[in-house]
Structure formats: structure tokens, C-alpha cells
PASEBA-1860 file (N, C-alpha, C; in nm, 3 decimals):
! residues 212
1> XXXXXXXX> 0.083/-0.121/0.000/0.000/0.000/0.000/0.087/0.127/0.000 ~ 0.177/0.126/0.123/0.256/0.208/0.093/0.371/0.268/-0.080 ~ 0.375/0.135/-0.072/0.493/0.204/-0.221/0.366/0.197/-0.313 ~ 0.270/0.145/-0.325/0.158/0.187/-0.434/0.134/0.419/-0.431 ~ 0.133/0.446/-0.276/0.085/0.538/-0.284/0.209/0.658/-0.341 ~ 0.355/0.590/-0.302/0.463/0.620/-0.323/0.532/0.665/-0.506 ~ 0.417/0.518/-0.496/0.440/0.538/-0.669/0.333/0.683/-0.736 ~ 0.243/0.670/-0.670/0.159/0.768/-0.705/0.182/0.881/-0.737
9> XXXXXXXX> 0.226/0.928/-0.602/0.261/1.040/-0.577/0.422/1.098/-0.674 ~ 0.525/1.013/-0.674/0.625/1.017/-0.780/0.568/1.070/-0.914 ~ 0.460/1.017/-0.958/0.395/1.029/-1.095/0.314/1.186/-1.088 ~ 0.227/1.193/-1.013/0.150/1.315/-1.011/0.261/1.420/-1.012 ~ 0.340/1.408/-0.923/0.483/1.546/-0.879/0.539/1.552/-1.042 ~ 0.550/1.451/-1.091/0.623/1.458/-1.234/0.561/1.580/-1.321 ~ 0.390/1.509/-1.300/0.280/1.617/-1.381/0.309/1.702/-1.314 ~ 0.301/1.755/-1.182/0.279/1.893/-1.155/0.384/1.980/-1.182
17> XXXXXXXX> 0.490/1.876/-1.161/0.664/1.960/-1.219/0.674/2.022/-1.358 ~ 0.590/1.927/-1.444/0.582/1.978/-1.566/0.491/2.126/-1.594 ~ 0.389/2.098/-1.571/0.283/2.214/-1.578/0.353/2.334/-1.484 ~ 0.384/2.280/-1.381/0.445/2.405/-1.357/0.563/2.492/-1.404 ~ 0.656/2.403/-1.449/0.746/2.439/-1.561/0.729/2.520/-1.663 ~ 0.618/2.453/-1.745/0.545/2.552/-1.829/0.488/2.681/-1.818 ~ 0.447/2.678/-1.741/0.380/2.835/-1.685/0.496/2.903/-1.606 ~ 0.630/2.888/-1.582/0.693/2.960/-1.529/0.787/3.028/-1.681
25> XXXXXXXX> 0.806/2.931/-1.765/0.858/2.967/-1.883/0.810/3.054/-2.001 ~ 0.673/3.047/-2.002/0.569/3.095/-2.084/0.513/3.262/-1.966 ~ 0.527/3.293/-1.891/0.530/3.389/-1.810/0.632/3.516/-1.762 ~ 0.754/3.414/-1.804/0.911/3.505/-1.805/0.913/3.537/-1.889 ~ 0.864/3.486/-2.026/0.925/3.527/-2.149/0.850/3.623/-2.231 ~ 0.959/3.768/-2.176/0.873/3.862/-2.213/0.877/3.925/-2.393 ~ 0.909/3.831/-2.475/0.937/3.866/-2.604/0.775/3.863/-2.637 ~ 0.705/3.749/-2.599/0.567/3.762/-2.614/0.491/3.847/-2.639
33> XXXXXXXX> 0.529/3.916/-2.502/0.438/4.049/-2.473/0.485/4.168/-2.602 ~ 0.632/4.160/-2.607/0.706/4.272/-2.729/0.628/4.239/-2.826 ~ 0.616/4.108/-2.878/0.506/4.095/-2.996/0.370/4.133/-3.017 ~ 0.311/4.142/-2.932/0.198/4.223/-2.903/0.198/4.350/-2.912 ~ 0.250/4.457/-2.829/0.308/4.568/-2.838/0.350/4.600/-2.947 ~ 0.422/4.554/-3.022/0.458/4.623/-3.172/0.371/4.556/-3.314 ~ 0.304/4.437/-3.273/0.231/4.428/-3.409/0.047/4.501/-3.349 ~ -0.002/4.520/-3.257/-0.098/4.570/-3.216/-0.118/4.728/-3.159
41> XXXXXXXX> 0.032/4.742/-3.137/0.026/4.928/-3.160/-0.033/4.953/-3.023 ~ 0.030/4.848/-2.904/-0.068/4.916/-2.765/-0.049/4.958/-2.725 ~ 0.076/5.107/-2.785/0.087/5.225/-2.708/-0.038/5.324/-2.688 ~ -0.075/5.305/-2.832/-0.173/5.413/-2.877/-0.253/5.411/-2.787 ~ -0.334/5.277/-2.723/-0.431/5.241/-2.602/-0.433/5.361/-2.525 ~ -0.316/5.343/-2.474/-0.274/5.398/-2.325/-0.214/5.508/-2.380 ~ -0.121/5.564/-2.433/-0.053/5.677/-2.476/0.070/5.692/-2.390 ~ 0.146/5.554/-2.399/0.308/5.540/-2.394/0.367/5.456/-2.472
49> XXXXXXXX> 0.481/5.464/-2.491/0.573/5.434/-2.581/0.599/5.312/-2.557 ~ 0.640/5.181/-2.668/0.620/5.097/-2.687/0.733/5.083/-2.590 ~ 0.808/5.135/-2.544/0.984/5.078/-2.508/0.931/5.106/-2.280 ~ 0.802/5.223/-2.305/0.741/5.254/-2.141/0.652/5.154/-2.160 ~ 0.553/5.045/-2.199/0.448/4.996/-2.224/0.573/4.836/-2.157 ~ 0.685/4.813/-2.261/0.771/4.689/-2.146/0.860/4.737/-2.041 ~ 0.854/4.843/-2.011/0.935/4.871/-1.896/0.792/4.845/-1.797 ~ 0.682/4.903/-1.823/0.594/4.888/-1.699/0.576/4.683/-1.679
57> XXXXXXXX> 0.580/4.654/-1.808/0.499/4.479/-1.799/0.648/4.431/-1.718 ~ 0.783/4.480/-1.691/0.857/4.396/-1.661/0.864/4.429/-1.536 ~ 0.830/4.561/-1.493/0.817/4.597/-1.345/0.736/4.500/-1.256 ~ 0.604/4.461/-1.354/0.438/4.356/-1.337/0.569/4.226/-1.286 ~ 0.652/4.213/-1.402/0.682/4.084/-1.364/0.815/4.076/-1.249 ~ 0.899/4.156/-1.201/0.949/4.177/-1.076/0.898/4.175/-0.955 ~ 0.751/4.232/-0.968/0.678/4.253/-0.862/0.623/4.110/-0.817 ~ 0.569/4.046/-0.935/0.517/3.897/-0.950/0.639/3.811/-0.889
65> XXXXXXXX> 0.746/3.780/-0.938/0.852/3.736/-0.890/0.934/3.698/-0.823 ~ 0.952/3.816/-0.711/1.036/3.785/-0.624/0.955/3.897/-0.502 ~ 0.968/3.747/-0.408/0.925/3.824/-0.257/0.955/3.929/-0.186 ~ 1.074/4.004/-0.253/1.137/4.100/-0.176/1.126/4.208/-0.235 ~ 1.012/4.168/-0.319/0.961/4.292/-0.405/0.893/4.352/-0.362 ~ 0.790/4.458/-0.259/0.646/4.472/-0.233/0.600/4.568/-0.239 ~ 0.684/4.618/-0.329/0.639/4.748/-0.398/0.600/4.786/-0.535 ~ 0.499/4.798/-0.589/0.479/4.795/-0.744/0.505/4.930/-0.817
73> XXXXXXXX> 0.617/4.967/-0.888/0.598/5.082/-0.972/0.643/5.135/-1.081 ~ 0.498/5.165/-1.145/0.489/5.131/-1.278/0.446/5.316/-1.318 ~ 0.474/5.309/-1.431/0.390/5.475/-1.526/0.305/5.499/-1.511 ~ 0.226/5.377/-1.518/0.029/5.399/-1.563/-0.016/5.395/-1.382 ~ -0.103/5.432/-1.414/-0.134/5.463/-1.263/-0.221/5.335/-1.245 ~ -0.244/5.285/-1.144/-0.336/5.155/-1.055/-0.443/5.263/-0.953 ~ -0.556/5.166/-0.919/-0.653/5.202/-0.823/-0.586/5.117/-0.724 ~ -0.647/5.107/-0.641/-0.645/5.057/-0.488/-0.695/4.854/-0.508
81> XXXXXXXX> -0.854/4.861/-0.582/-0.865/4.715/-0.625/-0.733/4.651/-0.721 ~ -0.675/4.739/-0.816/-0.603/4.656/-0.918/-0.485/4.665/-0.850 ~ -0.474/4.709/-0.752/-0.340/4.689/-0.654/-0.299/4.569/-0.575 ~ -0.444/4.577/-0.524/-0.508/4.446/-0.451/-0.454/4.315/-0.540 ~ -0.552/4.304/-0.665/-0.514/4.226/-0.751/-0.404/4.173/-0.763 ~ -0.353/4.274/-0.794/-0.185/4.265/-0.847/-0.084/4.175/-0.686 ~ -0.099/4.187/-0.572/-0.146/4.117/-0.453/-0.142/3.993/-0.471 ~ -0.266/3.959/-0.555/-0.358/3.825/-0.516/-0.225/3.771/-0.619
89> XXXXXXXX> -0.231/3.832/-0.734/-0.133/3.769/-0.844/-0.009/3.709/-0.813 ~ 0.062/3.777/-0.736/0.174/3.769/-0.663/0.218/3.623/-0.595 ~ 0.093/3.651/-0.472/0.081/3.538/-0.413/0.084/3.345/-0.506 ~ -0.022/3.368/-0.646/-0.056/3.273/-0.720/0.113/3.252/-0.775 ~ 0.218/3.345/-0.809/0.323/3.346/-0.849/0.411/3.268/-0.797 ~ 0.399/3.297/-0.685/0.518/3.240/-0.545/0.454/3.105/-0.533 ~ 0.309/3.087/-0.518/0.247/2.937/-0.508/0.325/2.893/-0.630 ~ 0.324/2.880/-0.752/0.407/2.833/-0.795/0.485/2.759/-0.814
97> XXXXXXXX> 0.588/2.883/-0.810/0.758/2.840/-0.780/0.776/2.769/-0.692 ~ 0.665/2.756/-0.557/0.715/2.655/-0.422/0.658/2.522/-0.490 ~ 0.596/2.570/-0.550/0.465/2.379/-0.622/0.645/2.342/-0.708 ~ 0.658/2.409/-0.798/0.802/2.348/-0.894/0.881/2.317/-0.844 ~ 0.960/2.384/-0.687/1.076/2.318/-0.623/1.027/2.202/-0.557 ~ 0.915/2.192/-0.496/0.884/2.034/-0.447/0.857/1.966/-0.513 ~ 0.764/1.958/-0.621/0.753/1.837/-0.729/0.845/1.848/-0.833 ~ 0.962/1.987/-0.852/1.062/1.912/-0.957/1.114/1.875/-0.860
105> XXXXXXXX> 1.198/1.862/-0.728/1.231/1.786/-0.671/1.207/1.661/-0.716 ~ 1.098/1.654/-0.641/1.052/1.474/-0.646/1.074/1.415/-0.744 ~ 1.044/1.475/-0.862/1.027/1.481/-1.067/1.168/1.425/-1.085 ~ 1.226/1.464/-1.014/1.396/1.468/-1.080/1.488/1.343/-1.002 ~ 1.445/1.295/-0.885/1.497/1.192/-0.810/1.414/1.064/-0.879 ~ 1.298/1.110/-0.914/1.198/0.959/-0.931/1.285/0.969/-1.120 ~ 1.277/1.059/-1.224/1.370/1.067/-1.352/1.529/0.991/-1.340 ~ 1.590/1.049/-1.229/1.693/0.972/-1.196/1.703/0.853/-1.178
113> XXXXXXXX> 1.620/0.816/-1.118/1.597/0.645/-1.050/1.621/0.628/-1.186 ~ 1.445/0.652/-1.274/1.449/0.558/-1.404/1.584/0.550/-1.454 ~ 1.666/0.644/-1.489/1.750/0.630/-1.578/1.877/0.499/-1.557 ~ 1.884/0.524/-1.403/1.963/0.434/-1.348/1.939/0.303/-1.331 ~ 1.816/0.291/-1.364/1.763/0.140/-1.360/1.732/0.098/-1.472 ~ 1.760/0.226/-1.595/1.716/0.174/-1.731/1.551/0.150/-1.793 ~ 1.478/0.244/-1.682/1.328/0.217/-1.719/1.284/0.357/-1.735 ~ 1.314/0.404/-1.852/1.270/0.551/-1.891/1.148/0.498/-1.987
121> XXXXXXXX> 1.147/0.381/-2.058/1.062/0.333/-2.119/0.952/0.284/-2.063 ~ 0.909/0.366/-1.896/0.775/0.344/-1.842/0.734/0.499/-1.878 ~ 0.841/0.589/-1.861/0.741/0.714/-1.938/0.657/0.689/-2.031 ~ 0.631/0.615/-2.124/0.560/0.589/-2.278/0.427/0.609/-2.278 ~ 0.383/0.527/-2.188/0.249/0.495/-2.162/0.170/0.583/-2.116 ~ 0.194/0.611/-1.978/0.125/0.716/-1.900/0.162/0.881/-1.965 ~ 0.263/0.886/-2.012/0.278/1.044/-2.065/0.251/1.037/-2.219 ~ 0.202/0.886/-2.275/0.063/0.898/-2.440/-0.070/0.923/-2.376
129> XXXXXXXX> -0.085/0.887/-2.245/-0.244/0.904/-2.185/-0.246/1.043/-2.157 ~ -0.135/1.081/-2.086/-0.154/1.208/-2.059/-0.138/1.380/-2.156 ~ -0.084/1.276/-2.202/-0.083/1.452/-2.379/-0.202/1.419/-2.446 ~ -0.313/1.375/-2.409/-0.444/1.386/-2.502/-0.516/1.485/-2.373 ~ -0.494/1.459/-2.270/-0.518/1.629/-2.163/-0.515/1.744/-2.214 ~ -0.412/1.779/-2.225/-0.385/1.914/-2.291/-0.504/1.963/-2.443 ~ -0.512/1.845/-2.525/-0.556/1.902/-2.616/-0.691/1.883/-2.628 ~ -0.736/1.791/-2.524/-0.870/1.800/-2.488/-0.940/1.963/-2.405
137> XXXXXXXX> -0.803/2.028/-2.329/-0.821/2.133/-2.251/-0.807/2.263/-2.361 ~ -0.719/2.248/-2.444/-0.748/2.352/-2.561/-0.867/2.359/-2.631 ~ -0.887/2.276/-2.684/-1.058/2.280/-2.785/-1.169/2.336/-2.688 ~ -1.179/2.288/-2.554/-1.262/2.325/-2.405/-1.243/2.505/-2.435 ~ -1.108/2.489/-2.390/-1.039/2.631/-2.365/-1.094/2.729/-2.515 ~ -1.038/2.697/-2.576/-1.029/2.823/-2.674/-1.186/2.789/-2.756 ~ -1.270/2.669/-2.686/-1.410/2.694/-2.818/-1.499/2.831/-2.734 ~ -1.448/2.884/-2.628/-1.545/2.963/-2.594/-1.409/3.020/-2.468
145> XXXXXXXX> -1.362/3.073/-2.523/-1.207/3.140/-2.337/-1.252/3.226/-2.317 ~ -1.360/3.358/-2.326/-1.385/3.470/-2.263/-1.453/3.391/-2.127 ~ -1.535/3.260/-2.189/-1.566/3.188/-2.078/-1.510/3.122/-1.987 ~ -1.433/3.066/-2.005/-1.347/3.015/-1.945/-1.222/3.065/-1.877 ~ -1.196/3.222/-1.969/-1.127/3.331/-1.874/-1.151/3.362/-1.771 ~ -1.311/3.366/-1.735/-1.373/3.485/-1.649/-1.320/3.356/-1.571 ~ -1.436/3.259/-1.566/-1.413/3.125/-1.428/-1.288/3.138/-1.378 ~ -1.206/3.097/-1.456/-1.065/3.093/-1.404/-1.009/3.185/-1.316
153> XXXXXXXX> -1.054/3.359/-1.371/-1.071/3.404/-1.224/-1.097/3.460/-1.125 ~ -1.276/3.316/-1.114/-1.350/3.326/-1.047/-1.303/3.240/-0.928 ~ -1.223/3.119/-0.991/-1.207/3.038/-0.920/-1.100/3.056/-0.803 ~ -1.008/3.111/-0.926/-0.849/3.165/-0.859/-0.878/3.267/-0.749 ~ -1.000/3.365/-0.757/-0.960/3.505/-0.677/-1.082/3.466/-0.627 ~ -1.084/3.517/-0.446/-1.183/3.547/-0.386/-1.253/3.684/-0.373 ~ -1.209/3.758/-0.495/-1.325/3.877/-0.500/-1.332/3.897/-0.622 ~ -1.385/4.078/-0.615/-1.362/4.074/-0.816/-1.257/4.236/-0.842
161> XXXXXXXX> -1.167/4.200/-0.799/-1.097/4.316/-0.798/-1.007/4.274/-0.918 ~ -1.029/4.191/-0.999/-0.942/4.115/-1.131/-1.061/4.184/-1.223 ~ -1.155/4.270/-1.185/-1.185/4.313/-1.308/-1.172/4.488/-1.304 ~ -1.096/4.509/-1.430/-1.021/4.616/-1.438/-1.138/4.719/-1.489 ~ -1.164/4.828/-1.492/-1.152/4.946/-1.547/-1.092/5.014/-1.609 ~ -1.102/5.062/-1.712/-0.996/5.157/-1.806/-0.952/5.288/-1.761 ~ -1.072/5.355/-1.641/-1.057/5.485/-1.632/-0.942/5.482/-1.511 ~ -0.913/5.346/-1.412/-0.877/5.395/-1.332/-0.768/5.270/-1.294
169> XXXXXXXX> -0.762/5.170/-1.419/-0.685/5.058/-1.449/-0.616/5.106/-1.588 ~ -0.571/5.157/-1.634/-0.539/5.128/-1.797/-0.469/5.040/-1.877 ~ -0.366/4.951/-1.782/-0.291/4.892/-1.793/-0.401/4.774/-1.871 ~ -0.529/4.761/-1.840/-0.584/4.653/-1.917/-0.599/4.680/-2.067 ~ -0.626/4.787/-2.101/-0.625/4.813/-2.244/-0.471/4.765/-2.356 ~ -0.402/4.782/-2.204/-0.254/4.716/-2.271/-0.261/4.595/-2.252 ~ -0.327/4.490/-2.241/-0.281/4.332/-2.187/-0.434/4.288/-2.262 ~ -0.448/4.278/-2.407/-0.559/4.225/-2.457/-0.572/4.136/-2.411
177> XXXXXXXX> -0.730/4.076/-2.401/-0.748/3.930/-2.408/-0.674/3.813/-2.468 ~ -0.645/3.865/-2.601/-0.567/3.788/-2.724/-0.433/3.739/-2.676 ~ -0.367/3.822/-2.591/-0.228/3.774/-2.497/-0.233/3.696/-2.445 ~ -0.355/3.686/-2.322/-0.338/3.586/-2.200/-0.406/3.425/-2.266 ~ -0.484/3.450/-2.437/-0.533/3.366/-2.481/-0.364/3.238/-2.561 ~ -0.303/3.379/-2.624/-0.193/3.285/-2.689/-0.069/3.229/-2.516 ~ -0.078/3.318/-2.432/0.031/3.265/-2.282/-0.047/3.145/-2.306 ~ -0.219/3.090/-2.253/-0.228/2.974/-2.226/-0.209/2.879/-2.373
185> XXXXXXXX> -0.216/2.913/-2.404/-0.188/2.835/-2.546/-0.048/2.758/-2.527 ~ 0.053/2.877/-2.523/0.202/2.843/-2.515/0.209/2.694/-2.443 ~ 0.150/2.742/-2.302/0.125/2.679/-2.179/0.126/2.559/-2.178 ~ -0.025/2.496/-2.296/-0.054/2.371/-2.302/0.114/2.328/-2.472 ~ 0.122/2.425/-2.505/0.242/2.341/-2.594/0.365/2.314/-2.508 ~ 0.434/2.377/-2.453/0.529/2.306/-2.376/0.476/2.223/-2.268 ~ 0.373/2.201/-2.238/0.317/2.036/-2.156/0.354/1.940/-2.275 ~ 0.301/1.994/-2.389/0.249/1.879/-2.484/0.412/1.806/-2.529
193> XXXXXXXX> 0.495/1.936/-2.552/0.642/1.904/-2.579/0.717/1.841/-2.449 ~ 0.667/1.855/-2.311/0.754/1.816/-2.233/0.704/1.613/-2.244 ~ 0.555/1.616/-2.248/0.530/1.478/-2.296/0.576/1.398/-2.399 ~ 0.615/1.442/-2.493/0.648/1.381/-2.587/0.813/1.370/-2.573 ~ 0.873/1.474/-2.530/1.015/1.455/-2.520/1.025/1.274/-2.429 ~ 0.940/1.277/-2.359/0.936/1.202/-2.231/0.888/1.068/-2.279 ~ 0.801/1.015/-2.429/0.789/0.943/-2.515/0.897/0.888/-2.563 ~ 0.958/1.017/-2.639/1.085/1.012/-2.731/1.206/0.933/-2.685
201> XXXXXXXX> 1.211/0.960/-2.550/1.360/0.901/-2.492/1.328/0.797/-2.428 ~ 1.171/0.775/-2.397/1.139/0.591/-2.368/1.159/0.513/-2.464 ~ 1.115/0.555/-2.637/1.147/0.465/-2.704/1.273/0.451/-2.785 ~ 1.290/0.531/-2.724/1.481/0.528/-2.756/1.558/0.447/-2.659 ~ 1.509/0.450/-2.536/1.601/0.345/-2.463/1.551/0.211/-2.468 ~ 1.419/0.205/-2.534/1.371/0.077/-2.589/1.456/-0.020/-2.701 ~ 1.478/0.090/-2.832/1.555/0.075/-2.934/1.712/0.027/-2.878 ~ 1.772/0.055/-2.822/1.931/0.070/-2.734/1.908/-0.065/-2.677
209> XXXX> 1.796/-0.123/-2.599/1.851/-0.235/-2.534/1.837/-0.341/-2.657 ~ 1.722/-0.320/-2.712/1.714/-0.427/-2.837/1.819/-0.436/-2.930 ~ 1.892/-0.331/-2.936/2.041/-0.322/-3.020/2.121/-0.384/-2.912 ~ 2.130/-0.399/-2.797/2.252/-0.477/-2.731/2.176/-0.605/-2.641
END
């Protein structure tokens, strides 16, 4: 019972190592956002310059980042709720990074084992079951995401201070929908790539023993 639950838990930490991986990579990488900003012109929105428009999103992401940050400051001015917000965000940030150091932990001792025992070729199975997730969660996701935006955070936040105003938020006019639609997108492709990498090198060490 015990090593059944042992095993379990090894496997889930793997998933959560991954997903969380993904969203820490797809979140840093602020070229994204530059692409937005210069093919959508979202200075004009707000009325700053494309070069003040990523100085404020990288401030967003310092603040998001690191705990010893707790001060937010940015050009565009915030209310008191989108401050809050920005708060709640924070917190979801740091949850995180603590979810990735304990389950890549775990992710990376239980990866090790396999390798050392020569059973990377149990990835195969469970990570072909598990990349039809993702793209079951995209078609969900993107046949209707304004819907599935809002829930998300309805679910995530215990108030509604995640919904912005222009007069006294502006920063939302800079962060289309269309952004946080292609981040989750990214999101579910590096799951989908971290699964398949994780395919790839099972049946490769499949191929290797059958050659010797």
C-alpha cells in the first residue's frame, strides 16, 4: 500500500513539475508580450511608448517574482482594487515556484531512478495518456475562453478586484485578451512538448537495449 501510494505520488509530482514548468517559462518570457506591443500598436491604447508599455509589464513581472519585491511601480497609474489584484497575483506566483521546487524535486529523483535502472521506457504509456489532456483542454479552452477566462478568475480570486476598469486601471487596455489567450496556449504546448520529449527518450532506450 505504501509504495503503491509512493508510486503515485512520484507520478502526479512529475505532472505537476511539468505544468508548472510551463507556466513559469511561458510567463518570463517577455518577447511575447514585445510581440503584441509592436504588431498591435498598444501604445496608442494607453498613450506610452512601446519601449514605457515593457518597462511597466517587466516591473508587473518583478513585482510577481520575487518576494522582496512589495512594492509595485509602474507609469500607468493603478486604483487601490487593481493593486489588490496585483497582490492576489503575486501570491498565485510564489504558489508556484514553491509547487516546482517540491515536485521538480521529487520529478527529478523519481527521472533519476528511471535512468539508473534503465526504465525511462515506463514514461511511454502514462505520458501517451496524458498529452491527449492538454488538447482536450485547448478545444474546451479556446471553443469559448472569454468563458473560461472569467471562471478561471473566479475560481483563482476570492473577490472581483481582477476586473479592471480603463478609467482607473489602464494597464488593461494594454494586456488584450488575445495575450493571456496565446500565454495559455504556449502553456498547453510546452506540456504537450515536455510529454512527448518524455515518449521520445522511452522509445529510444527501448531501441538501445534491443540493439545490445
Amino acid at each position: 500500500m505504501i509504495e503503491r501510494v509512493k508510486k503515485v505520488g512520484q507520478w502526479l509530482s512529475l505532472y505537476l513539475a511539468i505544468v508548472s514548468f510551463s507556466i513559469i517559462i511561458v510567463i518570463n518570457s517577455t518577447f511575447i508580450y514585445r510581440f503584441f506591443v509592436t504588431t498591435s500598436h498598444l501604445e496608442k491604447k494607453v498613450g506610452l511608448s512601446q519601449a514605457g508599455l515593457m518597462s511597466d509589464y517587466k516591473s508587473l513581472l518583478r513585482y510577481f517574482n520575487y518576494p522582496w519585491v512589495d512594492k509595485l511601480q509602474m507609469t500607468l497609474p493603478s486604483s487601490y482594487d487593481g493593486m489588490q489584484h496585483y497582490h492576489d497575483v503575486k501570491q498565485l506566483f510564489l504558489l508556484n515556484y514553491i509547487c516546482f521546487i517540491i515536485f521538480g524535486f521529487i520529478a527529478i529523483t523519481f527521472i533519476i531512478r528511471l535512468v539508473k535502472q534503465k526504465e525511462l521506457w515506463k514514461l511511454i504509456r502514462p505520458f501517451q495518456i496524458a498529452a491527449t489532456i492538454p488538447f482536450i483542454g485547448v478545444f474546451l479552452f479556446f471553443f469559448n475562453f472569454e468563458h473560461y477566462f472569467i471562471l478561471f478568475h473566479e475560481l483563482m480570486f476570492r473577490n472581483n478586484d481582477w476586473i479592471f476598469y480603463p478609467q482607473l486601471d489602464p494597464i488593461i487596455l494594454a494586456l488584450p485578451e488575445n495575450f493571456f489567450m496565446i500565454c495559455f496556449l504556449l502553456v498547453f504546448i510546452l506540456i504537450e512538448l515536455c510529454f512527448f520529449i518524455g515518449i521520445y527518450v522511452g522509445k529510444r532506450e527501448i531501441k538501445r537495449t534491443l540493439r545490445s
